[in-house]
Every structure is written in C-alpha cells, then in structure tokens.
C-alpha positions as CSV (number, residue, x, y, z in Angstrom):
1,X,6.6,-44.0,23.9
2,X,7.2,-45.5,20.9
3,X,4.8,-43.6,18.9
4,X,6.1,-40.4,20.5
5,X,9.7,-41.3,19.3
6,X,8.3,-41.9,15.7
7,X,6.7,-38.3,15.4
8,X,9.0,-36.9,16.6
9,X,11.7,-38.4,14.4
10,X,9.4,-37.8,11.3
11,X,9.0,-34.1,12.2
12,X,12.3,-33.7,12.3
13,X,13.3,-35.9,9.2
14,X,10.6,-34.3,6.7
15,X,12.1,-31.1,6.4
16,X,15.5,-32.6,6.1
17,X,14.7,-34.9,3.3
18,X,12.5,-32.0,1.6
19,X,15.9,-29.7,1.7
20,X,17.6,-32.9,0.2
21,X,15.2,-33.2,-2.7
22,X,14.9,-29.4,-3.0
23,X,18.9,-29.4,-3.5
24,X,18.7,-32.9,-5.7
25,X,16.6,-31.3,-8.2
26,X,18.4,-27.8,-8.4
27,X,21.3,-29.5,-9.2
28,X,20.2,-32.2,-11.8
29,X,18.2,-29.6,-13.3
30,X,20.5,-27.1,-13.8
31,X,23.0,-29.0,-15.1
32,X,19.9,-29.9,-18.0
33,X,20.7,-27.5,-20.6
34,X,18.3,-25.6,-23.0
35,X,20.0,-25.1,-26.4
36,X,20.9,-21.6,-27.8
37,X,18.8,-20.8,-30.6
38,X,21.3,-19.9,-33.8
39,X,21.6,-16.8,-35.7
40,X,23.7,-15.4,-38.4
41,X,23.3,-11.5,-37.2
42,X,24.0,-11.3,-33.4
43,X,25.5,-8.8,-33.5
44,X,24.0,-7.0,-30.1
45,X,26.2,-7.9,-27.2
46,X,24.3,-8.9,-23.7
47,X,26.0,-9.6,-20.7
48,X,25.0,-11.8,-17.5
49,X,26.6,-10.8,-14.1
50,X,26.8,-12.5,-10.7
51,X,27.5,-11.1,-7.3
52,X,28.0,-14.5,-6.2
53,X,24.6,-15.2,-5.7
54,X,22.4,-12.9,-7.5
55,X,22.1,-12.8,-11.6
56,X,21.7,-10.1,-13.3
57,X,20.8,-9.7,-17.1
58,X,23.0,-6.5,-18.9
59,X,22.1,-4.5,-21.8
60,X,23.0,-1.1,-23.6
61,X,21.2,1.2,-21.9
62,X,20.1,2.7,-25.8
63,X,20.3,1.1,-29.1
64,X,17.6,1.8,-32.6
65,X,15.0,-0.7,-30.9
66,X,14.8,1.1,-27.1
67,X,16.2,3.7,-25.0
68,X,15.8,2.4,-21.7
69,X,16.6,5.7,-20.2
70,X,13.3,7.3,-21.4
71,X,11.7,4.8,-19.0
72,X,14.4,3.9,-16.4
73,X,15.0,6.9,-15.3
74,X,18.6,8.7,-14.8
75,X,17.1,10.9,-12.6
76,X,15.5,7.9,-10.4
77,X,19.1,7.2,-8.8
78,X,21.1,9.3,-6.8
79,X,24.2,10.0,-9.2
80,X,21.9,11.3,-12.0
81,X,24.9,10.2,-14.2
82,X,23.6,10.5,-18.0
83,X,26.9,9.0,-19.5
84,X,26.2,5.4,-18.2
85,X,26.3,2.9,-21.2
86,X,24.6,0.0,-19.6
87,X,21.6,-1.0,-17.8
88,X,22.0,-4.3,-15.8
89,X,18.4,-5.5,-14.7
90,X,17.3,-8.1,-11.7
91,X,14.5,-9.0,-10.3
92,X,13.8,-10.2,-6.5
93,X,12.2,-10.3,-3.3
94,X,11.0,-6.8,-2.4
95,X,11.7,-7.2,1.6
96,X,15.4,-8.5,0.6
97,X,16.2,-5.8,-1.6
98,X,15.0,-3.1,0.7
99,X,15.5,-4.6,4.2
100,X,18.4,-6.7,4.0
101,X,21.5,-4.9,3.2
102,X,23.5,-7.3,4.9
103,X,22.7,-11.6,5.7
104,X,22.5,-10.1,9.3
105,X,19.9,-8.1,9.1
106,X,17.8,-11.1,7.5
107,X,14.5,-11.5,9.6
108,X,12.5,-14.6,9.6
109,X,9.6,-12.4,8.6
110,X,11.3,-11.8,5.2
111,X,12.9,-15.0,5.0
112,X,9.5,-16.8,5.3
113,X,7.4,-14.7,2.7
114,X,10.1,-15.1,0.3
115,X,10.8,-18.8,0.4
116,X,6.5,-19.1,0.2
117,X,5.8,-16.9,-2.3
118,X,4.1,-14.4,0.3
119,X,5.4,-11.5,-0.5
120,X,5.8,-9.0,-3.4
121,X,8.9,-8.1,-5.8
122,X,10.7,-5.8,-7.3
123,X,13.4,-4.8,-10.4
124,X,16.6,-3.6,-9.4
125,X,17.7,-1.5,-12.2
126,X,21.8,-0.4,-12.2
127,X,23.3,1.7,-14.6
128,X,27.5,1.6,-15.5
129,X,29.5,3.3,-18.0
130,X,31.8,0.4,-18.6
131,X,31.5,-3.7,-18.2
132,X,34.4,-5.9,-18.0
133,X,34.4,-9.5,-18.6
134,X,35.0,-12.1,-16.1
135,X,34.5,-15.5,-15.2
136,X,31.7,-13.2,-13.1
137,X,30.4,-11.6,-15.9
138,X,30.3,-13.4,-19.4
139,X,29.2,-11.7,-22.8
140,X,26.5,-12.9,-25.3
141,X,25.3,-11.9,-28.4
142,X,22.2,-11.9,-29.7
143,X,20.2,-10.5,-33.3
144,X,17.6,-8.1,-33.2
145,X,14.2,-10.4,-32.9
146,X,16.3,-12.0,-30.0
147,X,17.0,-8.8,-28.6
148,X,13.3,-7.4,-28.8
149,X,12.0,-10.7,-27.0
150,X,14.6,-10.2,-24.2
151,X,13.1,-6.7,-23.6
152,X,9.3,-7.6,-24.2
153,X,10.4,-9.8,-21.3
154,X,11.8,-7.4,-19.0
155,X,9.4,-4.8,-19.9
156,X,6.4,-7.0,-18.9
157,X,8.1,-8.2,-15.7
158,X,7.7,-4.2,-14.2
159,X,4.4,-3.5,-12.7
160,X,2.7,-0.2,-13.7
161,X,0.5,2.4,-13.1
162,X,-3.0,3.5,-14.2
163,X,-1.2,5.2,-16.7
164,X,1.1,2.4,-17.8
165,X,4.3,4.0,-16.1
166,X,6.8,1.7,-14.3
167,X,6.5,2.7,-10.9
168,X,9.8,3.7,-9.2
169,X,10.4,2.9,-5.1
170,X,11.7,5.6,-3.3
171,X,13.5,4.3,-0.7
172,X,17.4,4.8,1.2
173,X,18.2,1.5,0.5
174,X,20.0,1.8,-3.0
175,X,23.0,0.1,-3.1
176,X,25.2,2.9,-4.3
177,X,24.9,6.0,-6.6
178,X,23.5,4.3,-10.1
179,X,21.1,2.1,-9.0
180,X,17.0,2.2,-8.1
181,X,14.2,0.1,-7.4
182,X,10.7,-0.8,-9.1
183,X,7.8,-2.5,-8.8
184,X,7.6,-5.8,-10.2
185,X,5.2,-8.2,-10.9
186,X,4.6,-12.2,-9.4
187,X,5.9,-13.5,-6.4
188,X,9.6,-14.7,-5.3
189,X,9.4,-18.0,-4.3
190,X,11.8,-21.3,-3.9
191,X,10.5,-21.9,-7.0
192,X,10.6,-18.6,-8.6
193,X,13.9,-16.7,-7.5
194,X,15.8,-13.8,-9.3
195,X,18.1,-16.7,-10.6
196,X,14.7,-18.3,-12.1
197,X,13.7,-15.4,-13.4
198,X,17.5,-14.4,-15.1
199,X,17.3,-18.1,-16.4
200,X,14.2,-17.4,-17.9
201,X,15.3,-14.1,-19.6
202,X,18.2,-16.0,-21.3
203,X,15.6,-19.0,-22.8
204,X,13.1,-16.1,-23.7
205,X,15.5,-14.4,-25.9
206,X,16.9,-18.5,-27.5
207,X,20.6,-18.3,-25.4
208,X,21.8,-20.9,-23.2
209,X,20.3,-21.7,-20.6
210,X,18.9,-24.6,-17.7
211,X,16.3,-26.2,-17.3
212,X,15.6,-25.0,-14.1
213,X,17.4,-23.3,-11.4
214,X,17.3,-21.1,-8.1
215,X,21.0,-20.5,-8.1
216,X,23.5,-18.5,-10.0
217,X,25.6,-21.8,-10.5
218,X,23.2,-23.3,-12.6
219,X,23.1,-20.2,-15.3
220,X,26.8,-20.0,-15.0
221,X,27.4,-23.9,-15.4
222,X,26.2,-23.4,-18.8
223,X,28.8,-21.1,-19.9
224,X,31.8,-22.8,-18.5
C-alpha cells in the first residue's frame, strides 16, 4: 500500500515540480539581460508590441533597403489597404493562430502539439497606417546593418516555395481586415514560443534583450 501511495504521489508531484522549474527559469532568465549593441546612426525606428501575451516585432512597411509590400502582399488581406505604413510581424503556433480565436475554443489536441513541438508554424503579418506608443508598444531605433540583420531574420523565418515565394494561408481566420497568415518554418515549443522567437529578433538585430524567455514580460522587463 505503501508503494502504491508513493507512485502515486510522484506522479502527481513530477509534473508539478516540472511546471515549478519551468516557471523558475523563465523568470530568472528573462530578467538576464543581453546588452544593446551601440550605434551612432540609428536612425530607423522599430517598434515591439504586446497584446498582453503575444510579441510582435514592427517595422515600416518600405524604406531604401526593402519594400515588404512586394512580398507581403496588400492584396493577401481582406482590406487591400495600400496606404498602411507599417508591417508588424509574429510568429506562432499554426493550430493557435487559425483554430483558436478565442482561449475557449483551445483543444487539447492544439494545446499538446504546441507545448511538444508537434506541430507546424506560421507568420502572422499585420499592416497599420499609424503606431502609437505605449507602455504596450515601445519604440527602438536601430542603423542600417542592424536593420538589414533584423529582416535577414524575418525573411528566413517564412517557409517558401519551389520558387522561393513565401507561401500565403488562405484561411477565414484573419483577425480583422489588415492582417494574413504564412507559412513559417521550425516548430513552437515551450521552448520556442512567438515570445522566443520576438526575443530572438531583437538580439539578432544588437537591441535589448533576455536571455531567454516564453513570455511577453520578459521582453518588456527590459524596457521598463
């Protein structure tokens, strides 16, 4: 009886101490911070925005090194509004973005391949004409090599066609009128979520960033 108590105290302990450490090192890590890399010409302005839980990385949709437009298409969202000025990109879970409009319509299924790295990803690309800053939405700078690593980044985080097209997702489940999806490459994971991959952005192109993290609040931390 005794044994049976054990197992069945260590089953039910294991996952709670694995959530503990899981939590532990999100927040030790995040508050670790990777230095911004100086400049004397940053003069291109980047934003980073937050739905609360999401991170998105912001950018003018055209500037002399790219016009995203010519590969993000207008077209590809429902508003086909050409005078948008920005382009905020995010990348995530595939099934989340295009089955889970709302945390009620979460199904294990999804829930499952996302937190093991079972299933596939995708960019969520959203144009706006106008960004406002917040405590939600904070403004960096960067120069022009900066700049060019940040969208080497992005552009080799889209998967592609045979002819080396990003490949749009036609689907209903845009969020509005200026956004669409695309085909991304690796896997979300716990250890690779669209905050990870944000985070990562930011180091790739020498801004602030942490260490590690899976959650907006670390990226945001930084900036405080």
């Amino acid at each position: 009886m005794r044994k049976t108590f054990k197992i069945i105290g260590w089953t039910v302990l294991t996952p709670v101490l694995l959530i503990a450490l899981y939590l532990s090192a999100a927040y030790v890590l995040s508050r670790i911070s990777v230095a911004k890399e100086e400049t004397a010409s940053a003069d291109i302005p980047l934003y980073i925005l937050t739905n609360g839980v999401h991170t998105d990385l912001v950018m003018p949709v055209r500037n002399q090194q790219i016009d995203w437009s010519k590969e993000v298409l207008f077209e590809n969202t429902t508003g086909k509004d050409t005078t948008a000025q920005w382009l905020a990109f995010g990348w995530g879970d595939k099934g989340f973005y295009l089955e889970t409009p709302t945390w009620a319509d979460l199904k294990f299924s999804t829930a499952f391949k996302a937190a093991t790295g079972l299933s596939t990803s995708a960019i969520h690309a959203t144009y706006y004409r106008g960004i406002k800053e917040s405590s939600d939405c904070i403004r960096l700078n960067v120069d022009s090599a900066q700049y060019a690593r940040l969208v080497s980044y992005i552009r080799e985080s889209f998967d592609r066609d045979a002819s080396g097209n990003i490949i749009h997702i036609v689907t209903n489940a845009n969020y509005g009128r200026t956004d669409a999806f695309y085909e991304a490459k690796r896997s979300y994971s716990l250890f690779h979520t669209c905050n990870t991959w944000a985070n990562n952005g930011l180091k790739h192109c020498g801004q602030k960033a942490c260490l590690w993290t899976p959650f907006d609040k670390g990226i945001f931390y930084q900036y405080r």
